[in-house]
C-alpha positions as CSV (number, residue, x, y, z in Angstrom):
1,X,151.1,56.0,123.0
2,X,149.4,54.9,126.1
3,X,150.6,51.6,127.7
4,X,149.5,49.7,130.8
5,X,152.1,47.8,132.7
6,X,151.6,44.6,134.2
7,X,154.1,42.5,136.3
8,X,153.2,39.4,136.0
9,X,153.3,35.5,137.2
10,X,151.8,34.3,134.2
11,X,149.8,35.6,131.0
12,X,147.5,33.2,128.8
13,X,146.1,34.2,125.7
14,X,144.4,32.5,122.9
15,X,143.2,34.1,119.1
16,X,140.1,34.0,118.7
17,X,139.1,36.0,115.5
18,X,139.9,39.1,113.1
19,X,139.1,42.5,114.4
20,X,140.6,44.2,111.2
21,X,139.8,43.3,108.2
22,X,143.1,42.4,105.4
23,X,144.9,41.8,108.5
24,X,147.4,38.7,107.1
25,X,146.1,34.9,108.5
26,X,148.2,34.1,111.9
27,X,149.6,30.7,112.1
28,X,148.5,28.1,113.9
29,X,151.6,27.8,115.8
30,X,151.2,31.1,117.3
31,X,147.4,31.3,117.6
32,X,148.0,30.9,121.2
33,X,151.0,31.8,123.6
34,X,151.8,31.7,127.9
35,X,154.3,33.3,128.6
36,X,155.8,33.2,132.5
37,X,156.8,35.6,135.1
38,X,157.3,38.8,133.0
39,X,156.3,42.3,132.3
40,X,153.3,42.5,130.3
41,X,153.1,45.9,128.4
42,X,149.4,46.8,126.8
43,X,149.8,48.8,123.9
44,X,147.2,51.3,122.4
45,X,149.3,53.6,120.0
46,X,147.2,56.4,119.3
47,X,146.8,59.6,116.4
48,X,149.4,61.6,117.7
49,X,152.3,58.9,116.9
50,X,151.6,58.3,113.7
51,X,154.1,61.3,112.9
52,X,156.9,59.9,114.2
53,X,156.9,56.2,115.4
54,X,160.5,55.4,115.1
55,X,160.4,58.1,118.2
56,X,157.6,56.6,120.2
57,X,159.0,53.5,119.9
58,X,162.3,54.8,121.5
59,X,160.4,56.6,124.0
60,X,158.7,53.8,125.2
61,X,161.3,51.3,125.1
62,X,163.3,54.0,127.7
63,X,159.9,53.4,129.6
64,X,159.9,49.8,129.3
65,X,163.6,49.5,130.3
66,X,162.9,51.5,133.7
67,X,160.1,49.6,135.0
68,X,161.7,46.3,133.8
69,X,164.8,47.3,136.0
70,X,162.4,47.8,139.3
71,X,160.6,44.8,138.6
72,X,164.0,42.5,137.6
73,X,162.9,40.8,135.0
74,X,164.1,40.4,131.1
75,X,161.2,39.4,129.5
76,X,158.3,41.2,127.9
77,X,155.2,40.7,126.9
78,X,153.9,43.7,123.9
79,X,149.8,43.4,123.6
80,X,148.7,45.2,121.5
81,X,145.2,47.1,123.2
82,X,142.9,49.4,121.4
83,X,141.1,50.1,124.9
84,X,143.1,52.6,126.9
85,X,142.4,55.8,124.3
86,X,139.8,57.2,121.6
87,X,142.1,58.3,119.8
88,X,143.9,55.1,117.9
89,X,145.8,55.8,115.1
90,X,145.3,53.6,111.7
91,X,146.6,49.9,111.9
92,X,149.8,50.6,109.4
93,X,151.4,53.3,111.7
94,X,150.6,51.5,114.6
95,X,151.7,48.0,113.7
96,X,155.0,50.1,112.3
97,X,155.6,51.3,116.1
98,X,155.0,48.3,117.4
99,X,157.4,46.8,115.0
100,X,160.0,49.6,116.1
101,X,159.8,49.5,119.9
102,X,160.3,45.1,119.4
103,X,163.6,45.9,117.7
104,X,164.8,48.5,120.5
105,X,163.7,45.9,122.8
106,X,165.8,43.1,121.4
107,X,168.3,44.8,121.2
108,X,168.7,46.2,124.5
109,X,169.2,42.7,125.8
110,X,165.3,41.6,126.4
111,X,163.6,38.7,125.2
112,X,160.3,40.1,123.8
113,X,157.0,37.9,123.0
114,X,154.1,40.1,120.9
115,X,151.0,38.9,120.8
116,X,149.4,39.4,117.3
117,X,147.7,42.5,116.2
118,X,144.4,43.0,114.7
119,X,142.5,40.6,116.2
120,X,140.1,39.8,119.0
121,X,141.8,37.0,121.6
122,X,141.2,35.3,125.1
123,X,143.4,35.9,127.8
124,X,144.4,35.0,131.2
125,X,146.8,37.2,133.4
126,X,147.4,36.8,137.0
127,X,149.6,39.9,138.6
128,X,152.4,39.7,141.0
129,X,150.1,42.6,143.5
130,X,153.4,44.1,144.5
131,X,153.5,47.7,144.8
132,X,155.4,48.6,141.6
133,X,153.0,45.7,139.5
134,X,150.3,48.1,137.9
135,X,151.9,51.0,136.6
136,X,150.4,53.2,133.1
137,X,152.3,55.7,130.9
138,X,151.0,58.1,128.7
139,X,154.4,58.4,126.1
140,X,155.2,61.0,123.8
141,X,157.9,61.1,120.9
142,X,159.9,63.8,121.8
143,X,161.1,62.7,125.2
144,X,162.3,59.6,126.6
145,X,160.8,60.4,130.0
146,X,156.9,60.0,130.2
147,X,154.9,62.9,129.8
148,X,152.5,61.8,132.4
149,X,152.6,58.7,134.8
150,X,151.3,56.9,138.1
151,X,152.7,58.6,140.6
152,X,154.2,56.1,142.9
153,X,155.7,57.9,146.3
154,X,159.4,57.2,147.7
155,X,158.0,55.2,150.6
156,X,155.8,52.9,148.0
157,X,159.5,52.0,146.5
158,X,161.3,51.5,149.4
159,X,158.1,49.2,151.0
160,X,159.1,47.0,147.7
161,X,162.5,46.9,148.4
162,X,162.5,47.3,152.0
163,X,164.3,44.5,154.5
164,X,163.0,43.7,157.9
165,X,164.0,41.7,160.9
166,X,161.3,39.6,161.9
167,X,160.3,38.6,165.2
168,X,157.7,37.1,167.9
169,X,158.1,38.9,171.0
170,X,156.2,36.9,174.0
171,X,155.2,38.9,177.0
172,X,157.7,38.0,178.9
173,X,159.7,39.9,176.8
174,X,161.4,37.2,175.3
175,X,162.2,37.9,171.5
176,X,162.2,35.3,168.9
177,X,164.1,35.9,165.4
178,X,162.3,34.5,162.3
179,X,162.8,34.0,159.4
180,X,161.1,32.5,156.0
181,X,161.6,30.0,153.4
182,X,159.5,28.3,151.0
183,X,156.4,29.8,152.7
184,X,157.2,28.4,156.0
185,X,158.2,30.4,158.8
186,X,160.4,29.3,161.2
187,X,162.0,30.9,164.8
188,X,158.9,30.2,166.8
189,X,156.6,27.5,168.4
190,X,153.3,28.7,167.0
191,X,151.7,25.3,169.0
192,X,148.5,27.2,170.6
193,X,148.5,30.6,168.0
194,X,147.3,29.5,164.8
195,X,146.3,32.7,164.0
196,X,149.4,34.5,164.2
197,X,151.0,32.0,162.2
198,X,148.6,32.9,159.9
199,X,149.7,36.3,160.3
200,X,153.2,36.0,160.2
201,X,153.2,34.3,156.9
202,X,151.6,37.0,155.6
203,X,153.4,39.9,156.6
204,X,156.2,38.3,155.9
205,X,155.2,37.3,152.3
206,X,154.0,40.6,151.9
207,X,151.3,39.1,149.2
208,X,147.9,41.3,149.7
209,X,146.5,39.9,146.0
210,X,143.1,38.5,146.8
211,X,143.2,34.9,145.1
212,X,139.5,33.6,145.6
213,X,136.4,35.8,147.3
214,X,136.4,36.3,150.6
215,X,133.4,34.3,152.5
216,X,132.3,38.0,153.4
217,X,131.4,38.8,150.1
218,X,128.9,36.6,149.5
219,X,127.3,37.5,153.2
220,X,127.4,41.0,152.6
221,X,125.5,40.5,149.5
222,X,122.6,38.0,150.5
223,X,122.0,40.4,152.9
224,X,121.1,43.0,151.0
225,X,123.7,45.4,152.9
226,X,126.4,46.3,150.6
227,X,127.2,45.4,147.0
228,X,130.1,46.5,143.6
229,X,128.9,49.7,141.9
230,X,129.6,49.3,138.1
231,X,129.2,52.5,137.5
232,X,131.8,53.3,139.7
233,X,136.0,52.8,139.9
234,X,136.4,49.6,141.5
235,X,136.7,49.2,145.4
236,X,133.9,51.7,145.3
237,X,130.6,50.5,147.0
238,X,126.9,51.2,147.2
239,X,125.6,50.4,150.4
240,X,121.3,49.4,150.5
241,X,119.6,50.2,153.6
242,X,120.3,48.0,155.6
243,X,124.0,48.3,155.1
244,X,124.2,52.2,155.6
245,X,122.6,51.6,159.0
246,X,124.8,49.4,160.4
247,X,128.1,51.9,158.9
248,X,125.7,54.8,160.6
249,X,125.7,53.0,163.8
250,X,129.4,51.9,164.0
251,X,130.3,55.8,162.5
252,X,128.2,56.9,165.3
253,X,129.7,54.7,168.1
254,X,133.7,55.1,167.6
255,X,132.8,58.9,167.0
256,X,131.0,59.1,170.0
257,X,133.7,57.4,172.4
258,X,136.6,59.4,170.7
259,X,134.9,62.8,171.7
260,X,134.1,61.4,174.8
261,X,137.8,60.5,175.4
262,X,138.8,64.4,174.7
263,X,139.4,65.0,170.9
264,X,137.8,67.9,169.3
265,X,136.1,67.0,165.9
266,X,137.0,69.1,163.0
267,X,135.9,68.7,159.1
268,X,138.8,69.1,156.4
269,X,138.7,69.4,152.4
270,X,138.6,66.4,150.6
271,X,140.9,67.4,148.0
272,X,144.6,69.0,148.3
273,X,147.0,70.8,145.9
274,X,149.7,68.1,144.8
275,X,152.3,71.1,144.9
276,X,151.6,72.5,147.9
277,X,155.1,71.9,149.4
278,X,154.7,69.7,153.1
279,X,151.9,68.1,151.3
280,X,154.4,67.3,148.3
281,X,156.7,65.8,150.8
282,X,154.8,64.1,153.5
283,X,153.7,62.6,149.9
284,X,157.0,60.6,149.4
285,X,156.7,59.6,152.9
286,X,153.6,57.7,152.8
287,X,153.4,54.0,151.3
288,X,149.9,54.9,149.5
289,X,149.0,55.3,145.4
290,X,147.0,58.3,144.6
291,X,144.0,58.9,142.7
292,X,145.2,62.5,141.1
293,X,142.4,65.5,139.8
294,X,143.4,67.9,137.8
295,X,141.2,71.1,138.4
296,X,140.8,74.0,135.7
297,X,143.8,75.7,137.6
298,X,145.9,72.9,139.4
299,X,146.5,69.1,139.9
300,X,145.3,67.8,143.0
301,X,144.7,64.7,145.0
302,X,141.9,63.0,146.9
303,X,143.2,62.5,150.5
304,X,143.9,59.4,151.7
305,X,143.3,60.0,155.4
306,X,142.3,62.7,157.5
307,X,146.5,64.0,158.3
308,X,147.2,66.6,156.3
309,X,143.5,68.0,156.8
310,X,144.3,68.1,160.7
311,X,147.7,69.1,160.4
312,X,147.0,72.1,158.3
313,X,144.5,72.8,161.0
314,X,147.0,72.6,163.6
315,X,149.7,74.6,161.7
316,X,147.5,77.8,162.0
317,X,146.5,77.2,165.8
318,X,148.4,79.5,168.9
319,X,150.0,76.5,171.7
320,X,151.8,76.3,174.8
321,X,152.8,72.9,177.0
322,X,149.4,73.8,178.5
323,X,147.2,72.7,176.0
324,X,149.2,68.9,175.3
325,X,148.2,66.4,174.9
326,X,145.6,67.9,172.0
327,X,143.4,65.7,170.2
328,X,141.4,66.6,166.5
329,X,139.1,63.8,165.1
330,X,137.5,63.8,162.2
331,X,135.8,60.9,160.2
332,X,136.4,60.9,157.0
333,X,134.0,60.0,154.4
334,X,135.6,58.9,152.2
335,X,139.3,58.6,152.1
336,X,141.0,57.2,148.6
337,X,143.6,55.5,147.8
338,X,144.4,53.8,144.4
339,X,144.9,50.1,145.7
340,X,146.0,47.3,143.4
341,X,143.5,45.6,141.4
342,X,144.0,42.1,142.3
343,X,144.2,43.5,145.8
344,X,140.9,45.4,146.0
345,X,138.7,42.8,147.6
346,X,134.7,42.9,149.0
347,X,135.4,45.7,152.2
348,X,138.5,44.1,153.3
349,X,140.5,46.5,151.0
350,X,138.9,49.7,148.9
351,X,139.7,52.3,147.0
352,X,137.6,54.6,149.0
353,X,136.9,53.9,152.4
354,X,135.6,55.8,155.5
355,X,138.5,56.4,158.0
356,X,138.1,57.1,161.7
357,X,141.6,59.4,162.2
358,X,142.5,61.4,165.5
359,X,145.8,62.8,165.6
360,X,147.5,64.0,168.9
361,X,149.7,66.6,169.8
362,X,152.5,65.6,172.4
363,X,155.8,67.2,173.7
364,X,158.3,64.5,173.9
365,X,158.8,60.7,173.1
366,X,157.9,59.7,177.1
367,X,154.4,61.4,176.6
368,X,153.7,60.0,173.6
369,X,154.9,56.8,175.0
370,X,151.9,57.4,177.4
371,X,149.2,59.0,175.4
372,X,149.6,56.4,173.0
373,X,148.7,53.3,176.0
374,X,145.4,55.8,177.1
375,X,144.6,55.5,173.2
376,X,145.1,51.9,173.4
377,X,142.7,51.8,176.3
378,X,140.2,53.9,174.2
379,X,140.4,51.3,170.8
380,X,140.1,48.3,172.6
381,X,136.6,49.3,174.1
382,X,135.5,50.7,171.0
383,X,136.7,47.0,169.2
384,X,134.8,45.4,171.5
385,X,131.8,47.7,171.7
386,X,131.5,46.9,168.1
387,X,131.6,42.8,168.5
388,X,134.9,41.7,168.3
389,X,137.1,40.2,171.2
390,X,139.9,41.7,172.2
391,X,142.8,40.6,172.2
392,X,141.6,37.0,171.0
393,X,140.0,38.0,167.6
394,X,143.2,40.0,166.2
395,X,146.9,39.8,165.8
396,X,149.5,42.8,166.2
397,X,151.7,43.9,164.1
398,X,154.4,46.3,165.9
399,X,156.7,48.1,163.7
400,X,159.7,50.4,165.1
401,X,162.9,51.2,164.1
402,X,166.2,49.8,165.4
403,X,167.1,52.7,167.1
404,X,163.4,52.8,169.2
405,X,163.7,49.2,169.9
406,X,167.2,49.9,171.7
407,X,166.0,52.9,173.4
408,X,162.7,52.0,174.5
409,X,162.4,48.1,174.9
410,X,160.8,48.2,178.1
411,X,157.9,50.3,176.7
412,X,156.9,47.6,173.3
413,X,157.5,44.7,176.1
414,X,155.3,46.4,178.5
415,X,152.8,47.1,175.3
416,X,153.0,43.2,174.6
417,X,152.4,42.3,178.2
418,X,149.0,44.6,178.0
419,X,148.1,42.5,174.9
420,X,148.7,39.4,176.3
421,X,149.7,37.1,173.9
422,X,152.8,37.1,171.5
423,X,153.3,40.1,169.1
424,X,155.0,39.9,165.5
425,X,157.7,42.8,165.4
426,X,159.1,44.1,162.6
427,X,162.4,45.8,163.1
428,X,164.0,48.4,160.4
429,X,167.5,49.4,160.3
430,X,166.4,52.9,159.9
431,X,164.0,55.1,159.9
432,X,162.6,55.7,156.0
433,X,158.9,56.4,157.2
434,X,157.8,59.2,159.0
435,X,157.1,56.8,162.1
436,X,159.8,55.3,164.6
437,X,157.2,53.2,165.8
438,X,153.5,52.0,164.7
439,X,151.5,49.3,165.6
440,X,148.4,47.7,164.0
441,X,145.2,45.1,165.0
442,X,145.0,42.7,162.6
443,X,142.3,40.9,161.4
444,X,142.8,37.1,159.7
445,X,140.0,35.8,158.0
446,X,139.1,32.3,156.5
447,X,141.3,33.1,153.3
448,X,144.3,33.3,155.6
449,X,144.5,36.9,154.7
450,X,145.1,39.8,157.1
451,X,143.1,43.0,157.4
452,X,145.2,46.3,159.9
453,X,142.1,47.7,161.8
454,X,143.3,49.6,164.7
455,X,146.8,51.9,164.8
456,X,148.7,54.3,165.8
457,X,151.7,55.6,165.2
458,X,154.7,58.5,166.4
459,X,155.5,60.8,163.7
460,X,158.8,62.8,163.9
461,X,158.5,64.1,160.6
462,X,155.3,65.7,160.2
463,X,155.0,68.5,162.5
464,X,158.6,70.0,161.4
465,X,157.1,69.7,158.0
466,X,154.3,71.4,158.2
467,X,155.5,74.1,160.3
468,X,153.9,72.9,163.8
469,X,154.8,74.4,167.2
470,X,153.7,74.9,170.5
471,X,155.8,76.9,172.8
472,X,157.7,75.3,175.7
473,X,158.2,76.2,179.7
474,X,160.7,78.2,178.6
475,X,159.2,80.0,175.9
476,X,160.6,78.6,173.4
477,X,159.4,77.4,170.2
478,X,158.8,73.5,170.0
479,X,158.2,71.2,167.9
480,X,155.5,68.5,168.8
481,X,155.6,64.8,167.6
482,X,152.3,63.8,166.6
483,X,150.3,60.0,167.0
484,X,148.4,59.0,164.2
485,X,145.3,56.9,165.5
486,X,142.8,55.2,163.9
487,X,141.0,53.6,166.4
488,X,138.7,51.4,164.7
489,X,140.5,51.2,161.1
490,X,138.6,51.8,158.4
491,X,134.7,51.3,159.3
492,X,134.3,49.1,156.5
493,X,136.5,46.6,157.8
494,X,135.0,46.5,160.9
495,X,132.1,45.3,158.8
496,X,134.4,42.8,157.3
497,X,135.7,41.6,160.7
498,X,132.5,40.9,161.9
499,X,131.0,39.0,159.1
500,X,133.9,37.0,158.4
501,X,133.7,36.5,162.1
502,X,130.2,35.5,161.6
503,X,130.8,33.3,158.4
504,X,132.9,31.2,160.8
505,X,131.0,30.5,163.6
506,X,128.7,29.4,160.8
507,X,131.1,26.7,159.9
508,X,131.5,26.0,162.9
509,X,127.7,25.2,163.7
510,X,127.0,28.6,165.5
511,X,124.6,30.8,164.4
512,X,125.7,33.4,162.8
513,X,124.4,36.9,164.0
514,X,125.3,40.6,164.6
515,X,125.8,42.4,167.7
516,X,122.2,42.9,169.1
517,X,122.7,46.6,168.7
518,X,124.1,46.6,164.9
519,X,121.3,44.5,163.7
520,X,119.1,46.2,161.2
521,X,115.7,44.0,162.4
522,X,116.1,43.4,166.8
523,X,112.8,41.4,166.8
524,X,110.5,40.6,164.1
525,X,106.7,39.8,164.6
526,X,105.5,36.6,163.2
527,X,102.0,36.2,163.4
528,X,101.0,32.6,162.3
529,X,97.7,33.3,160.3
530,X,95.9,36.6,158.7
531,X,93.7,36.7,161.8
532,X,96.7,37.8,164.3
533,X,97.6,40.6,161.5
534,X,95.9,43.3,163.0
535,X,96.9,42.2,167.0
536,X,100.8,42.0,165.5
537,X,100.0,45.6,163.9
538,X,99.5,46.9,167.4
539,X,102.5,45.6,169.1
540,X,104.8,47.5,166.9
541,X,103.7,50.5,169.3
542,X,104.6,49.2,172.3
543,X,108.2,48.4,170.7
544,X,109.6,51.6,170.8
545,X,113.5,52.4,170.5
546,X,113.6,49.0,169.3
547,X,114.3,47.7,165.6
548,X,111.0,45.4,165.0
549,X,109.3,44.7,162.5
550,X,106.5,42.3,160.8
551,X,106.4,39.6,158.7
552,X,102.4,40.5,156.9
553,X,103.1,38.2,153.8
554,X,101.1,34.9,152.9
555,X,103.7,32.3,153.6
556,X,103.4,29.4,156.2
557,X,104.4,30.1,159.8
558,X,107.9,27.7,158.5
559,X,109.0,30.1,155.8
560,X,108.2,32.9,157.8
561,X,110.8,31.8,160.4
562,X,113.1,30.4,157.8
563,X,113.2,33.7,156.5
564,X,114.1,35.3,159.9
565,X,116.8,33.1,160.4
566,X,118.5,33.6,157.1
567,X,118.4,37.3,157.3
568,X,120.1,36.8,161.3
569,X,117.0,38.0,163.2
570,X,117.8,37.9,166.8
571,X,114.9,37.5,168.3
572,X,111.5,36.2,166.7
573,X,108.5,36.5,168.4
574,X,105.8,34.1,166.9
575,X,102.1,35.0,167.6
576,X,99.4,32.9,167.4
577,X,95.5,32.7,168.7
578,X,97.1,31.2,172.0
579,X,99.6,34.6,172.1
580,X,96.7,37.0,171.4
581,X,94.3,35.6,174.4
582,X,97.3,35.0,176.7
583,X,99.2,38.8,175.8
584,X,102.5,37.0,175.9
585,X,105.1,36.2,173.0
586,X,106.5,33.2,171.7
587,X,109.7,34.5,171.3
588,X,112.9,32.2,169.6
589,X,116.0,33.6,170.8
590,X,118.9,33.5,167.8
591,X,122.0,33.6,170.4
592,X,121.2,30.7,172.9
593,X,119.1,28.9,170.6
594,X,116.2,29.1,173.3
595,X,112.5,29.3,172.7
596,X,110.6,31.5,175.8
597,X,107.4,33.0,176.3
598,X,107.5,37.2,177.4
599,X,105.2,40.1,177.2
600,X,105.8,42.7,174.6
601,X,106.9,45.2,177.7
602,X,109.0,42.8,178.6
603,X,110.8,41.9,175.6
604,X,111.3,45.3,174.7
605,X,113.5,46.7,178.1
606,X,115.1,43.0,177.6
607,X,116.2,44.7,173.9
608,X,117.0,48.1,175.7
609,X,118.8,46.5,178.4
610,X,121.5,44.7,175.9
611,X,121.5,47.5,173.9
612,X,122.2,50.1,176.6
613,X,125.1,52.7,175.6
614,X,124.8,51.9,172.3
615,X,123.8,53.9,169.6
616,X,120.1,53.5,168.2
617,X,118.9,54.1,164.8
618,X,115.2,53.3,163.6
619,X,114.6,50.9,161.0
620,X,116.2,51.6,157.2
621,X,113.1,50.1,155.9
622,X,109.4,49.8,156.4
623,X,108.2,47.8,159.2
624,X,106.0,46.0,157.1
625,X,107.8,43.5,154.9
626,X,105.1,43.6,151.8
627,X,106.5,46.8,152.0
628,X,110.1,46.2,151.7
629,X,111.2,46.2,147.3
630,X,114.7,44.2,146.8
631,X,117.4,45.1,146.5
632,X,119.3,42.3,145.0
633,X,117.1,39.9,143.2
């Protein structure tokens, strides 16, 4: 039997007709059923059970029991679902299991609602998003334990269960306790920080399910820059040309400045042996699901960042106090992580993501203390490099155990003063993480959800586990504690940032743009008639290391521009009989709203000047846009 668990706020369903035929008439009374805030379990029984399905049935109620305990609830939902196996075994045996494992149910103490058998219904399910809510089995008869299962770490149970002290520290250093009840928080005058309201109501919910599409979404996908792959697992993307140029550019830049700040780039495997022993462990320590592989000759998992690749490296390398602080980078395309389904939303949260991670090497907490501010230093240029303001765009989230707090409050007051506006802390009793202290940049969009770009973190754990050292002043073995950066988060949500950034200017009557430097087209060429064709034609060579292209269709001079303007065009340069005889431009400026006439020469090092630093890619397309197929129709 193979079963899908579901915790649940509600499930809806409705009969709608026979998928078996000489299955027996259901009632009208219980052609439809809504049952609230329980654990919904999809059923496929399958070949195999049909030998014994008294057993299953005891098998999977031990199952059911177990995941009903972590979830605290007493009800249950069985639904019957030929879709998770091709092997289903014949309706008699399977509606006898089902039949079975409803009496173990009952009477353990459950109150159990089945959804009829044998025929094709409707439903409506909306899922808690915890953790612990998505869970499958795979269940055999002769065990009560599963004979395979989600693997769901330590840390991803405590996380559920975990309790925190809340609080707003100012920077001031005045701390403010909060606390939460029926969705309001409370502890803190928020007059003046919307946002991180915001913010604080989410982290303290701790609800990540993505309710309605994010306005990015729909941006992303009018643009013809990224879009869902079908075919694909979801929270897996395809990105068109336009949208691989700008992830180039922004892979380009944050790996450009971290190298430039010291790290050495290194390249690790993308997929590691699940029993390898400090991988097994560091495992139980991370709040992340797995996607697992199993391999002709062992079961394996895809990484979800770049640590253990880097920490393997470092395992294996010869170092004194000389060479510390040491830095490895690598950028990891793609990291994976098996994210809830009603969390996985557009590229504010994905199953497989592209992850910026440089870990450091220090000797002591008081280095790491300062290593981690120069990394802060590093981040924020990179953040704002990219388009976003710093610190006004984002919201930290600080997290550090009790015992950090009370031994180094000067340094997170001092970290809140460099930020400059209050910080939410979250304070643990203990340590249960392999941090003592992390923080993260948040992102809040205009769904009120929050998005961790930047972070860092000091690890105690890791370098102990994976057999670390460096040796000391006094010759002496050491072990190092180790910060986990990523300094621009996930460059997919960097993406996200900036168009939900984008979508609200829009609403606010802004213009909604790129950075000059990300934008796939820097000027386009609009010549007004067929005759300027062949003069426009010529001025894409004196545009060199600049994005431009040319509008050659048919339409009117109107659409033309219309058509600039919806695909963010930052500068438009209109060219008519006047422009040709005159060798200037018309040029409309997107950002200042401006219309001004420039030579090509001088548009161009205007381009290059706002650009400069940055890095520069060509076009992803032809220049010509008769040339151009779409992408999205």
């Amino acid at each position: 039997m193979r079963v899908l668990f579901l915790h649940v706020d509600y499930l809806e369903y409705e009969v709608k007709q026979k998928a078996l035929q000489g299955i027996p008439d259901v009632p009208e009374a219980k052609r439809r059923g809504k049952v609230d805030e329980a654990l919904v379990c999809f059923l496929t029984a399958e070949q195999r059970d049909e030998t014994n399905p008294a057993g299953v049935a005891k098998a999977a109620a031990a199952n059911i029991v177990d995941i009903a305990g972590q979830v605290r609830t007493k009800r249950i939902v069985l639904y019957p679902y030929a879709h998770l196996s091709s092997s289903l075994a014949a309706p008699g045996p399977a509606q006898e299991l089902i039949s079975y494992l409803e009496k173990e149910l009952v009477a353990r103490g459950f109150e159990v609602h089945a959804s009829p058998f044998g025929y094709y219904k409707s439903f409506k399910v909306a899922v808690k998003g915890h953790p612990l809510s998505e869970l499958s089995r795979e269940i055999v008869a002769d065990a009560a334990a599963p004979a395979s299962k989600e693997d769901v770490s330590e840390a991803i149970k405590a996380e559920a269960k975990l309790v925190s002290q809340w609080h707003i520290l100012e920077p001031s250093g005045r701390l403010h306790p909060l606390s939460l009840s029926g969705g309001q928080v409370s502890g803190f005058n928020f007059a003046g920080h919307d946002r991180l309201r915001l913010f604080v109501s989410y982290e303290m919910a701790k609800s990540r399910e993505a309710k309605e599409e994010p306005a990015h979404v729909r941006l992303m996908r009018e643009l013809e820059l990224v879009d869902y792959e079908p075919g694909s697992d979801p929270g897996n993307l395809r990105y068109y040309p336009k949208g691989r140029l700008i992830k180039g550019l922004i892979e380009e830049l944050v790996t450009r400045r971290i190298r430039e700040s010291g790290a050495m780039e290194v390249e690790s495997p993308v997929m590691y042996d699940f029993e390898h022993p400090a991988l097994k462990s560091y495992l139980d320590r991370f709040p992340a699901r797995q996607y697992i592989v199993q391999t002709p000759n062992k079961r394996t998992f895809l990484r979800f960042s770049a640590c253990f690749g880097q920490f393997l490296i470092m395992k294996d390398m010869v170092l004194s106090y000389k060479h510390l602080p040491l830095s490895l980078y690598e950028l990891t395309r793609y990291s994976f992580r098996a994210e809830q389904r009603g969390e996985v939303a557009g590229l504010r949260r994905l199953r497989a993501f592209t992850m910026p991670d440089c870990h450091a090497l220090v000797p002591d907490v008081e280095a790491a203390k300062a290593q981690l501010m120069v990394r802060v230093e590093v981040a924020w240029k990179i953040l704002e490099e990219c388009g976003l303001s710093v610190p006004d765009d984002l919201e930290v989230g600080m997290r550090v155990t009790k015992a950090f707090w009370e031994a180094h409050k000067d340094f997170v007051v001092a970290y809140a003063k460099r930020w400059g506006k209050p910080i939410l802390v979250e304070m643990w009793s203990e340590q249960f993480f392999y941090f003592m202290q992390k923080y993260e940049w948040n992102f809040v969009d205009g769904n009120d959800k929050a998005a961790a770009l930047t972070t860092d973190q000091i690890d105690t754990e890791n370098a102990k586990r994976f057999g670390i050292t460096f040796t000391d002043e006094k010759g002496e073995k050491r072990h190092p504690l180790i910060l986990h950066l990523s300094p621009s988060g996930a460059v997919e949500r960097v993406m996200y940032a900036l168009l939900e950034k984008a979508a609200a200017a829009a609403k606010a009557g802004v213009p909604p743009m790129w950075p000059l430097w990300l934008s796939p087209t820097q000027v386009r060429l609009v010549p007004v008639s067929a005759d300027q064709l062949p003069h426009a034609r010529s001025l894409l060579d004196h545009l060199e290391g600049v994005r431009a292209d040319l509008d050659d269709s048919s339409d009117t001079l109107g659409k033309k521009i219309r058509t600039a303007e919806k695909e963010w065009v930052p500068y438009i340069a209109v060219i008519g009989k006047k422009e040709v005889e005159s060798g200037q431009l018309s040029v409309r400026v997107r950002a200042t709203k401006e219309q001004t006439d420039m030579t090509v020469e001088t548009l161009r090092a205007r381009i290059v000047s706002e650009t400069k630093g940055r890095p520069f890619q060509p076009l992803a397309e032809p220049a010509l846009l008769s040339a151009r197929p779409i992408f999205r129709g």
